[in-house]
mmCIF file of the protein (N, C-alpha, C, O) and its ligand, coordinates in Angstrom:
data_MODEL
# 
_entry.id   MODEL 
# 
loop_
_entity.id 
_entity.type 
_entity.pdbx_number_of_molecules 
1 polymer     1 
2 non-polymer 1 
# 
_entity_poly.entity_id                      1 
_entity_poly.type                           'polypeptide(L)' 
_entity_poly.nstd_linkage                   no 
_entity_poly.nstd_monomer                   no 
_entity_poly.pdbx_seq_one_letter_code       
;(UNK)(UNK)(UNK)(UNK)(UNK)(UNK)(UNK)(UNK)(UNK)(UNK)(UNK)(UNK)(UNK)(UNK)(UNK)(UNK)
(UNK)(UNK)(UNK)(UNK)(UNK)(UNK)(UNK)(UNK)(UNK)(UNK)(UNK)(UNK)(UNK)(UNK)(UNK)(UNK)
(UNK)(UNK)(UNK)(UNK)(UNK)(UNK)(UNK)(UNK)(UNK)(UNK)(UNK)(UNK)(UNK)
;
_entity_poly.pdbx_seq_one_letter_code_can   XXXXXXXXXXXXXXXXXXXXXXXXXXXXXXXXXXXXXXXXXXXXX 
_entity_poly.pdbx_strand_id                 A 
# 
loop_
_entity_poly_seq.entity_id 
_entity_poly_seq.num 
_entity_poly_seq.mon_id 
_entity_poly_seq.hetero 
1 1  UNK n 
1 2  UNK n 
1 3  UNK n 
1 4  UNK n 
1 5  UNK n 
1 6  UNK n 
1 7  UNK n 
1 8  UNK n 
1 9  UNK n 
1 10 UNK n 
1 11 UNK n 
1 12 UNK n 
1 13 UNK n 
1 14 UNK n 
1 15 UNK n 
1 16 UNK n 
1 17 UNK n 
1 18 UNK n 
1 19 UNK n 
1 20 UNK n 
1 21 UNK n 
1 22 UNK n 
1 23 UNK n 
1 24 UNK n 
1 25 UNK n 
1 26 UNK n 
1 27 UNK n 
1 28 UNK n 
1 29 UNK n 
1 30 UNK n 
1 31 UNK n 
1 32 UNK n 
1 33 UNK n 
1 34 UNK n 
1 35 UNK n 
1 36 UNK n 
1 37 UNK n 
1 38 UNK n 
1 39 UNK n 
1 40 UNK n 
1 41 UNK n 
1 42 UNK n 
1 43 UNK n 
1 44 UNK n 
1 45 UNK n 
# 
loop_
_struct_asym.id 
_struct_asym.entity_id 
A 1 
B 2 
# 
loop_
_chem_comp.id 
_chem_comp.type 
_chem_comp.mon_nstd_flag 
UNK 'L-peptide linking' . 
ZN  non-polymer         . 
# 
_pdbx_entity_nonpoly.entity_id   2 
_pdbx_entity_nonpoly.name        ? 
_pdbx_entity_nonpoly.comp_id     ZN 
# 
_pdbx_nonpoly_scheme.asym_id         B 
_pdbx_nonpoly_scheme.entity_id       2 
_pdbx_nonpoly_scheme.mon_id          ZN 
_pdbx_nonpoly_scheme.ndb_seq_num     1 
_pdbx_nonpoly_scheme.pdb_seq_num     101 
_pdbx_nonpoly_scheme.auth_seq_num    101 
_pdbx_nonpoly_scheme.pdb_mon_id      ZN 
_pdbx_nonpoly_scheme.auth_mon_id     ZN 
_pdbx_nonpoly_scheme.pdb_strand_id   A 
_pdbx_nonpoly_scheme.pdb_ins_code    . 
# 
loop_
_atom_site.group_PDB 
_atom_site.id 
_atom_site.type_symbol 
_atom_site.label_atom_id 
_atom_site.label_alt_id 
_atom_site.label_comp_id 
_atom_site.label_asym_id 
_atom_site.label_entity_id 
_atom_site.label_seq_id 
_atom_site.pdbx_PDB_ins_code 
_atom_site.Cartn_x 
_atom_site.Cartn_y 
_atom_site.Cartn_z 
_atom_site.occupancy 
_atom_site.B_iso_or_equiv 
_atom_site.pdbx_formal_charge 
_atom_site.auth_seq_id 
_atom_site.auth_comp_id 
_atom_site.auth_asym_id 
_atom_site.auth_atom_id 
_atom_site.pdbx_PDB_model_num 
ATOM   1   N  N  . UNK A 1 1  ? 97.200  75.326  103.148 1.00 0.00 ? 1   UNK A N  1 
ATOM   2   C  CA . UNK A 1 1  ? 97.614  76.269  102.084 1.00 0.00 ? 1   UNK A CA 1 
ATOM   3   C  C  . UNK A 1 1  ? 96.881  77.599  102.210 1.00 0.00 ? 1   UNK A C  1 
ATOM   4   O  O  . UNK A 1 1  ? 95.708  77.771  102.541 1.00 0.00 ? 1   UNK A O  1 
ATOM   5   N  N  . UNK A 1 2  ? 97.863  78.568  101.859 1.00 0.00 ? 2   UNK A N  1 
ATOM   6   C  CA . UNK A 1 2  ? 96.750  79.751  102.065 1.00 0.00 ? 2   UNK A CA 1 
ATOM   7   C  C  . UNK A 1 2  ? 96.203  80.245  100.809 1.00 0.00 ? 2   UNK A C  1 
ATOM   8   O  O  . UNK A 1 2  ? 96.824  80.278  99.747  1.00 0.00 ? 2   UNK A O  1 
ATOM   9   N  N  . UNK A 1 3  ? 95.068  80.607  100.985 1.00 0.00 ? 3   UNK A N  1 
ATOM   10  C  CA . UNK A 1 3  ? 93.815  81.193  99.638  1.00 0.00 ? 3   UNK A CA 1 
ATOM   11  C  C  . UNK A 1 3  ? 93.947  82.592  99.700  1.00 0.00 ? 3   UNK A C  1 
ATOM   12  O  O  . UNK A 1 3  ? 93.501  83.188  100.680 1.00 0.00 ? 3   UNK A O  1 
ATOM   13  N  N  . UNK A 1 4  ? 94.772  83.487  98.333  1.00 0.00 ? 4   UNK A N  1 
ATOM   14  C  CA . UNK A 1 4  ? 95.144  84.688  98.518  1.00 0.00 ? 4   UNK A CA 1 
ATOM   15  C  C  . UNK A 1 4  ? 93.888  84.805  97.472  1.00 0.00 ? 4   UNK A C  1 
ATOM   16  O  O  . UNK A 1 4  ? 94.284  84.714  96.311  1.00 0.00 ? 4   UNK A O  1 
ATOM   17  N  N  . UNK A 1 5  ? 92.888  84.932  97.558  1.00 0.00 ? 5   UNK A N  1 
ATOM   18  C  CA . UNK A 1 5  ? 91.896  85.619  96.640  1.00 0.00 ? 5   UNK A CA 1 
ATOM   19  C  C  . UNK A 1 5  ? 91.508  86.429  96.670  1.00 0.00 ? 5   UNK A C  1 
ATOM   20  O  O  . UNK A 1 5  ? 91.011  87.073  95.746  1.00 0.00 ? 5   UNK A O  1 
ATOM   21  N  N  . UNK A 1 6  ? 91.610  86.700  97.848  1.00 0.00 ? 6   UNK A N  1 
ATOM   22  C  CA . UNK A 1 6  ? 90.748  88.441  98.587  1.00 0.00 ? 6   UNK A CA 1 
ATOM   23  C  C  . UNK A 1 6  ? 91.469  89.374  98.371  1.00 0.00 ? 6   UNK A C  1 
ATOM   24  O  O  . UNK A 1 6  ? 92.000  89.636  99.450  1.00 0.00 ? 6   UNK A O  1 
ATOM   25  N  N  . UNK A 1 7  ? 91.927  90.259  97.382  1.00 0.00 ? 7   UNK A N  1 
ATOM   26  C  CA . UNK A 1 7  ? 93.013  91.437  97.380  1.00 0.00 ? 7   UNK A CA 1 
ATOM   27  C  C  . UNK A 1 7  ? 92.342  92.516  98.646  1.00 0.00 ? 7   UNK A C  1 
ATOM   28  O  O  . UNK A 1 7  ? 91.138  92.499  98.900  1.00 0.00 ? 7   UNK A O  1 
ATOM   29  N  N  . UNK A 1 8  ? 92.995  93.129  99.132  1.00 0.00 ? 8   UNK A N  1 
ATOM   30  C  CA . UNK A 1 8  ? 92.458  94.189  99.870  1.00 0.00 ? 8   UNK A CA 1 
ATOM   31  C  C  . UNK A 1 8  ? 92.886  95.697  99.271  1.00 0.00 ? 8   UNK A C  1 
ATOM   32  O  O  . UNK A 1 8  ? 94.051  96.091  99.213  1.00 0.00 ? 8   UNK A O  1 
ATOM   33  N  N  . UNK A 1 9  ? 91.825  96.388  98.879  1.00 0.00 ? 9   UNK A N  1 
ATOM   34  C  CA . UNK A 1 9  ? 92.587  97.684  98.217  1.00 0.00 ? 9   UNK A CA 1 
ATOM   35  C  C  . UNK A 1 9  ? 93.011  98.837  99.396  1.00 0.00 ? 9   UNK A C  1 
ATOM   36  O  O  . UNK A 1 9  ? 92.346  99.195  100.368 1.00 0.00 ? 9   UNK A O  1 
ATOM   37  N  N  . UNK A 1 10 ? 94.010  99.173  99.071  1.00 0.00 ? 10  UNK A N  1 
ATOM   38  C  CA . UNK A 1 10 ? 94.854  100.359 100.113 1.00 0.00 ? 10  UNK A CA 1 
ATOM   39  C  C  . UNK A 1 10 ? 93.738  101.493 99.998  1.00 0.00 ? 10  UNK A C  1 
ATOM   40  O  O  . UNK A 1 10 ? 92.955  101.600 99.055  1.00 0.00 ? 10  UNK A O  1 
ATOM   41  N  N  . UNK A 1 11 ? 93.798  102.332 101.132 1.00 0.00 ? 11  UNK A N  1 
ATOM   42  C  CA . UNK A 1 11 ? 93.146  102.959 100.987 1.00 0.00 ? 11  UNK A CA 1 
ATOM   43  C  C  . UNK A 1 11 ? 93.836  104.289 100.759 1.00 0.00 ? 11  UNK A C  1 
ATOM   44  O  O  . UNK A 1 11 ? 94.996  104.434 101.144 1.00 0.00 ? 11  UNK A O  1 
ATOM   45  N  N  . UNK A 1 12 ? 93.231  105.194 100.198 1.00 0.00 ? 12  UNK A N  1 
ATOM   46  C  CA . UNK A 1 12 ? 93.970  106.383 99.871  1.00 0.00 ? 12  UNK A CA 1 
ATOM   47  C  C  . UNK A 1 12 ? 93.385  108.051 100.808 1.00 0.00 ? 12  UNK A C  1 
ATOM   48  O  O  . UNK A 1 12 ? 92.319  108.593 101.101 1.00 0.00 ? 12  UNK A O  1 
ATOM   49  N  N  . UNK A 1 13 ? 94.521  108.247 100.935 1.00 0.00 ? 13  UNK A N  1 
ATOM   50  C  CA . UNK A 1 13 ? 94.433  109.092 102.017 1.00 0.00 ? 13  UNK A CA 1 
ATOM   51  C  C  . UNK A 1 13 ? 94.350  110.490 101.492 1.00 0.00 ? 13  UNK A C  1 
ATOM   52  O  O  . UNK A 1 13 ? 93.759  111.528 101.792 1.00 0.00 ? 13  UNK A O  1 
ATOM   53  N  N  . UNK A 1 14 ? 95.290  110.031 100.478 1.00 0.00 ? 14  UNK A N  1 
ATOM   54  C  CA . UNK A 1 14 ? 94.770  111.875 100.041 1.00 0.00 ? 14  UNK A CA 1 
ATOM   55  C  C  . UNK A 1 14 ? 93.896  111.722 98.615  1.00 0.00 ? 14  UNK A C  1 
ATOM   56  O  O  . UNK A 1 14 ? 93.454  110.615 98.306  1.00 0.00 ? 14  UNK A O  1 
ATOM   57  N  N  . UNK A 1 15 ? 93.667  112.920 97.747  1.00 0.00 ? 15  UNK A N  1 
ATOM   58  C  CA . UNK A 1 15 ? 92.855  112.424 96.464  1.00 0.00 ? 15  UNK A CA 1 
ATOM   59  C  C  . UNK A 1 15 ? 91.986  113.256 96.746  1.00 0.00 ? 15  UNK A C  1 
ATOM   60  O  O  . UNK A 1 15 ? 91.764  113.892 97.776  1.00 0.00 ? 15  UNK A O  1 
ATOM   61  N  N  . UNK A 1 16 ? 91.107  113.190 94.972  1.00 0.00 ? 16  UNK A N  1 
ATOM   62  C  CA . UNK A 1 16 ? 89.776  113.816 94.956  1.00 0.00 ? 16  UNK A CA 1 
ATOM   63  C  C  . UNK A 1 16 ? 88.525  112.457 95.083  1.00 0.00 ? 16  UNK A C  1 
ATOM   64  O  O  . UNK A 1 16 ? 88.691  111.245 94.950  1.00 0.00 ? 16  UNK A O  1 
ATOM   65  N  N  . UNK A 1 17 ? 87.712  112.971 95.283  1.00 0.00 ? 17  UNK A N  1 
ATOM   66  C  CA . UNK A 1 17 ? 86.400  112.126 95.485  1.00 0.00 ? 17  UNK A CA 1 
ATOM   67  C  C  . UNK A 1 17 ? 86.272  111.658 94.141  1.00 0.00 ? 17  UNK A C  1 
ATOM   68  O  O  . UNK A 1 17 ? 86.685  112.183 93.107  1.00 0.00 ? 17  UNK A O  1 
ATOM   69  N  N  . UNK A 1 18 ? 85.478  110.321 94.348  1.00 0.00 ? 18  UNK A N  1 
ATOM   70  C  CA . UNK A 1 18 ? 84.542  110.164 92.637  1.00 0.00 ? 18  UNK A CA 1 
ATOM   71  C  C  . UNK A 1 18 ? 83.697  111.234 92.905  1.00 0.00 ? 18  UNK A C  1 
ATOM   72  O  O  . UNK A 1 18 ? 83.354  111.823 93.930  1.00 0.00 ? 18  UNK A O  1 
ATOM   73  N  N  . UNK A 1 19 ? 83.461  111.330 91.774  1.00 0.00 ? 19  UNK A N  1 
ATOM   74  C  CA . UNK A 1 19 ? 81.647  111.911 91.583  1.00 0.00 ? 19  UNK A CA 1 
ATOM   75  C  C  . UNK A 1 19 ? 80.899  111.370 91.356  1.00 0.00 ? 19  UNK A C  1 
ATOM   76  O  O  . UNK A 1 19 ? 79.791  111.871 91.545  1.00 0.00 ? 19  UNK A O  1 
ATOM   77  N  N  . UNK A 1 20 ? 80.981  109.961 90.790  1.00 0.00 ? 20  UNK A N  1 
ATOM   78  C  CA . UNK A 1 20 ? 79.398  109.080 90.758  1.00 0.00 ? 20  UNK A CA 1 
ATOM   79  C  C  . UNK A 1 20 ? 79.678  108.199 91.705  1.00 0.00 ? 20  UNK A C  1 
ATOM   80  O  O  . UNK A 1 20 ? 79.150  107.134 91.387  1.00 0.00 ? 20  UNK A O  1 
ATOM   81  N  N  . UNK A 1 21 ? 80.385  108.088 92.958  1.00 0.00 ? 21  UNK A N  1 
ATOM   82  C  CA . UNK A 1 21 ? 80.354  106.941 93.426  1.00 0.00 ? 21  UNK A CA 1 
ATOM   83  C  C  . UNK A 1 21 ? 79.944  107.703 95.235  1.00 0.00 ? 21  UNK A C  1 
ATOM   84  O  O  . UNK A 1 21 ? 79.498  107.132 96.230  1.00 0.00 ? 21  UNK A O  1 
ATOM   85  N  N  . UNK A 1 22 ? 80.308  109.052 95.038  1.00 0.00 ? 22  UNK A N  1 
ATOM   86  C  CA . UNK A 1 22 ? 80.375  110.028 96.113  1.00 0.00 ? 22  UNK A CA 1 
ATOM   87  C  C  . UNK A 1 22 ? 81.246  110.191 96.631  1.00 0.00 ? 22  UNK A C  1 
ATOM   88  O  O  . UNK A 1 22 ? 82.079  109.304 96.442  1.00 0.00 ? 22  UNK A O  1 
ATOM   89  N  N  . UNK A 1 23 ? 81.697  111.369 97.616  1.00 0.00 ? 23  UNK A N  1 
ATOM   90  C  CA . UNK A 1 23 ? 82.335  111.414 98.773  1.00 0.00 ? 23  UNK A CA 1 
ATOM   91  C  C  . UNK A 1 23 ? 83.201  110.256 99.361  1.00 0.00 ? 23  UNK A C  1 
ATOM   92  O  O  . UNK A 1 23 ? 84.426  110.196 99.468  1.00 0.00 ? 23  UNK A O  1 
ATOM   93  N  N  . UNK A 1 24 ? 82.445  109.546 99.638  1.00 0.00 ? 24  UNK A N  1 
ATOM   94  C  CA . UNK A 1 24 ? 82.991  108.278 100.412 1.00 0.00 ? 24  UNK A CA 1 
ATOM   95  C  C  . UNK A 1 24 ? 83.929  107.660 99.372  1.00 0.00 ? 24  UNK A C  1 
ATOM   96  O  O  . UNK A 1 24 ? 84.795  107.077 100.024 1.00 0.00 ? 24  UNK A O  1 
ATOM   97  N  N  . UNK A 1 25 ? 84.156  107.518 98.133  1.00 0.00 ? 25  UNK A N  1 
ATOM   98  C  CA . UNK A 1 25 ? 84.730  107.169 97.294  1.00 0.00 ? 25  UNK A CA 1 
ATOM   99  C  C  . UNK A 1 25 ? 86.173  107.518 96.964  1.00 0.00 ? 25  UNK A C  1 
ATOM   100 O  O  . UNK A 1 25 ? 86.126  108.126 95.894  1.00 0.00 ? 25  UNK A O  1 
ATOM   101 N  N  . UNK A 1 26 ? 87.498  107.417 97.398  1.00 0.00 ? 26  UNK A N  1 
ATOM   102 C  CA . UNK A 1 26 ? 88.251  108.149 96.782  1.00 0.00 ? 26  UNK A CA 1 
ATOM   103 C  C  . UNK A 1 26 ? 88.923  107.404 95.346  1.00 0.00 ? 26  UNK A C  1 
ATOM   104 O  O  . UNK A 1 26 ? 88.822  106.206 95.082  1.00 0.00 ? 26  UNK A O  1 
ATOM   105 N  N  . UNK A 1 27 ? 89.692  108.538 94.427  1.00 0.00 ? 27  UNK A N  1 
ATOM   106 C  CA . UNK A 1 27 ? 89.908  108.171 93.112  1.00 0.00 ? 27  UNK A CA 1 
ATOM   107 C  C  . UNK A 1 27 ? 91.607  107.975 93.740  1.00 0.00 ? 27  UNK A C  1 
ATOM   108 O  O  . UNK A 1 27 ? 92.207  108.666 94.562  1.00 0.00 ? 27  UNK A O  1 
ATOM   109 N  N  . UNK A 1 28 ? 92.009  106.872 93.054  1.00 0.00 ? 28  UNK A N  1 
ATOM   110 C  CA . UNK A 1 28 ? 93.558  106.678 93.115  1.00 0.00 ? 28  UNK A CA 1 
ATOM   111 C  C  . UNK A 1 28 ? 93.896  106.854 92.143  1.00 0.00 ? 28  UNK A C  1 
ATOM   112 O  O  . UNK A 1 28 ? 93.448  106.859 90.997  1.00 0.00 ? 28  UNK A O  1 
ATOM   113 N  N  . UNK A 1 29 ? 95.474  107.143 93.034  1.00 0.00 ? 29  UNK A N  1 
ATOM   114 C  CA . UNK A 1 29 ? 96.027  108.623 91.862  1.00 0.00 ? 29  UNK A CA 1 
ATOM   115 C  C  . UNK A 1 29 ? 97.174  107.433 90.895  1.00 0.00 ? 29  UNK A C  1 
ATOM   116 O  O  . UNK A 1 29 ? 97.691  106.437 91.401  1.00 0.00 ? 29  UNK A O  1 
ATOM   117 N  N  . UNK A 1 30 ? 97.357  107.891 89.410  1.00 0.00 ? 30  UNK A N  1 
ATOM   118 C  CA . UNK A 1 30 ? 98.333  107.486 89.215  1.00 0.00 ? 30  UNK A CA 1 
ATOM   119 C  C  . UNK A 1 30 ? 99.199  108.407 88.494  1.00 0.00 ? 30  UNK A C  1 
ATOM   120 O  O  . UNK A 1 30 ? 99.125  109.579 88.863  1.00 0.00 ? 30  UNK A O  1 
ATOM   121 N  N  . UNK A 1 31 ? 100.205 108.067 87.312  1.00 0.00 ? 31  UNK A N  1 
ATOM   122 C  CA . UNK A 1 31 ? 101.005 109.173 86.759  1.00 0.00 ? 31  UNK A CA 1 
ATOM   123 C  C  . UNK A 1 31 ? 99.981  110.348 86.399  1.00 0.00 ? 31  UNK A C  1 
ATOM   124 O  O  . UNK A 1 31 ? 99.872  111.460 86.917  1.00 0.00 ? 31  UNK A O  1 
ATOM   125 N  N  . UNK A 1 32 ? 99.449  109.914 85.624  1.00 0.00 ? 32  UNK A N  1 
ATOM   126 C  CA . UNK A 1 32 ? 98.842  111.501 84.890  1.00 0.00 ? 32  UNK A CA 1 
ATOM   127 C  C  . UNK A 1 32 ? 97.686  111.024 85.091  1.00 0.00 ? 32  UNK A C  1 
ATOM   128 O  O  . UNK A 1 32 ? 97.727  110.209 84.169  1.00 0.00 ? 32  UNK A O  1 
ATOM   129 N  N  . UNK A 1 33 ? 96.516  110.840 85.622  1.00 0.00 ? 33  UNK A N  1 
ATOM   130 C  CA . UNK A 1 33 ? 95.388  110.846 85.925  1.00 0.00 ? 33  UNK A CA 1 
ATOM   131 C  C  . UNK A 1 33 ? 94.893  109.964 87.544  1.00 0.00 ? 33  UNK A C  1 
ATOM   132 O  O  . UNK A 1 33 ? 95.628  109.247 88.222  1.00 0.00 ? 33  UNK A O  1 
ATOM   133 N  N  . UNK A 1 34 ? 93.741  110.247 87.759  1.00 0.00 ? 34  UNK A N  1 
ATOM   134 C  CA . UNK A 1 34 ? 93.044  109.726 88.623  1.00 0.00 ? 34  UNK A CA 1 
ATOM   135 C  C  . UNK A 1 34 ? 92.157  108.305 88.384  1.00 0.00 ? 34  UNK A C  1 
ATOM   136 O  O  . UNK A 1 34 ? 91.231  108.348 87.575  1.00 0.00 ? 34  UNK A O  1 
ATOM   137 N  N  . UNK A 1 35 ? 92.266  107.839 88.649  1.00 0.00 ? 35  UNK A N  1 
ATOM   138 C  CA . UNK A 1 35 ? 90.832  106.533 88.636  1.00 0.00 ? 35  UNK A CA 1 
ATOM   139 C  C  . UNK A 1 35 ? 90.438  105.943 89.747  1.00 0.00 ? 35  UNK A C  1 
ATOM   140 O  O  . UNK A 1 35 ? 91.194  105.613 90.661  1.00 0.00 ? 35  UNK A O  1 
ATOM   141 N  N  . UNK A 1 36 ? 88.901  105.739 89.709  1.00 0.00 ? 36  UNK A N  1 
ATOM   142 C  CA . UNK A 1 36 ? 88.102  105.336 90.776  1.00 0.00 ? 36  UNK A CA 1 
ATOM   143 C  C  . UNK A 1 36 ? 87.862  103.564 90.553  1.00 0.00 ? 36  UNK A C  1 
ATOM   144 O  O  . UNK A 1 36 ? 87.360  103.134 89.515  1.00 0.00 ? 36  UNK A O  1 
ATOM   145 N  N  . UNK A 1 37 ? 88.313  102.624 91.721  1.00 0.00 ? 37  UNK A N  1 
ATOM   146 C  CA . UNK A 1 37 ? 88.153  101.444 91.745  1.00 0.00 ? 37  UNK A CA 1 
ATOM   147 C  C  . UNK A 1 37 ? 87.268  101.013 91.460  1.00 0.00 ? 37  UNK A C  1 
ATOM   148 O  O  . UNK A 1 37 ? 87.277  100.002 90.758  1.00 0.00 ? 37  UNK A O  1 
ATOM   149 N  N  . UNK A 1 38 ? 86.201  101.550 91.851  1.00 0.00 ? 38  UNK A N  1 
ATOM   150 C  CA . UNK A 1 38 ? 84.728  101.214 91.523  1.00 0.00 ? 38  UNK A CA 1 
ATOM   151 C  C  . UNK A 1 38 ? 83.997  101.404 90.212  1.00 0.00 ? 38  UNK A C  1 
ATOM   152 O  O  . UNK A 1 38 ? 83.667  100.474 89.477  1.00 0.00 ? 38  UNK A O  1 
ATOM   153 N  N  . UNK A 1 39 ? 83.837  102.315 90.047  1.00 0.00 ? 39  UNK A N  1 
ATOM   154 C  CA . UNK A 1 39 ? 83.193  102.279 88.674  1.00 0.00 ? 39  UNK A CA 1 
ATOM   155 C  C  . UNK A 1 39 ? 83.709  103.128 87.445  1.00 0.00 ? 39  UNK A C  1 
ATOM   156 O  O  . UNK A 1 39 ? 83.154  103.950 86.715  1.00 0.00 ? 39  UNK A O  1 
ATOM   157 N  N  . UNK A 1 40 ? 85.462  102.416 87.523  1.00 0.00 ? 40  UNK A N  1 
ATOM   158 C  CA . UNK A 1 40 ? 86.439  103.070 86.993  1.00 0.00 ? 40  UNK A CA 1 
ATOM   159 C  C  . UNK A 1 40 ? 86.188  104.224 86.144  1.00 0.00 ? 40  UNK A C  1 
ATOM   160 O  O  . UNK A 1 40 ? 86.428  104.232 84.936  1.00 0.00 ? 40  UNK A O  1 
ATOM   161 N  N  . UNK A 1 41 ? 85.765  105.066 86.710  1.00 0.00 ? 41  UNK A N  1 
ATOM   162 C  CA . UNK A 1 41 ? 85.804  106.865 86.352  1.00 0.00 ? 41  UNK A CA 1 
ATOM   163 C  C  . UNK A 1 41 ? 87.316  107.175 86.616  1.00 0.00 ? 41  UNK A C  1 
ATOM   164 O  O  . UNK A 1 41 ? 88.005  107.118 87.635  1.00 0.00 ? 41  UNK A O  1 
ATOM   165 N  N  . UNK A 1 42 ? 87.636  107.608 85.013  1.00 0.00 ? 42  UNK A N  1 
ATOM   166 C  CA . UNK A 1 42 ? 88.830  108.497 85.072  1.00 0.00 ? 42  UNK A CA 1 
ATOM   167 C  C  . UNK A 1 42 ? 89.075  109.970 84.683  1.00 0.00 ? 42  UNK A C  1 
ATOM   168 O  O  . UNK A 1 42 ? 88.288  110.525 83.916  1.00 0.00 ? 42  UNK A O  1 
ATOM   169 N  N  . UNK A 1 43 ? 90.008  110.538 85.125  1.00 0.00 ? 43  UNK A N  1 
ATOM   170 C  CA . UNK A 1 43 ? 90.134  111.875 85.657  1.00 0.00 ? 43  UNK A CA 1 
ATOM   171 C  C  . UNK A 1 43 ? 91.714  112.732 84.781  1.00 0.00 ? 43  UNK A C  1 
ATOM   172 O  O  . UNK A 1 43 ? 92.878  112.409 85.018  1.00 0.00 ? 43  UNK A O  1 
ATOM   173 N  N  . UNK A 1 44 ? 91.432  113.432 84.148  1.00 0.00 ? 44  UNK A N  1 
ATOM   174 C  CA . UNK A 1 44 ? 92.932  113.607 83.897  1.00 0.00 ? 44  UNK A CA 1 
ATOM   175 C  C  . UNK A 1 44 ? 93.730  114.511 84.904  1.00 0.00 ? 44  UNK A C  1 
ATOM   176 O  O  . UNK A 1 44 ? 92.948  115.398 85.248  1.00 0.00 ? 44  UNK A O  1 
ATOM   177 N  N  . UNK A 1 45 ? 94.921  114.676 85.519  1.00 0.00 ? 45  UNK A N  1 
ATOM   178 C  CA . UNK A 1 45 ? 95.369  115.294 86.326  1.00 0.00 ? 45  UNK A CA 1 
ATOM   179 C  C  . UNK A 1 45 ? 95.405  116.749 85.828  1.00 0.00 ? 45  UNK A C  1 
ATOM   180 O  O  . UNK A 1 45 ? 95.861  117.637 86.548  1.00 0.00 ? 45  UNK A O  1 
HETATM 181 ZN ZN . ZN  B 2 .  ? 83.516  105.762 91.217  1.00 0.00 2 101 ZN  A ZN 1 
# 
């Protein structure tokens, strides 16, 4: 059986950076704002 537990997040190619997470961080975009996977910082567009 296969064990789907591991989601893998897409990575995003375009976007602004977090700012608390750095650079390396990008925020995914959605309708009207941004949010960062990590330490869900959101952004209004
Ligand atoms: Zn972040």
């Amino acid at each position: 059986m296969a064990d789907k537990k591991a989601k893998k997040f897409k990575p995003y190619k375009k976007g602004k950076s977090c700012p608390r997470c750095g650079a390396g961080t990008r925020l995914a975009e959605h309708k009207d704002r941004l949010s960062c996977g990590k330490c869900g910082y959101m952004e209004k567009k």
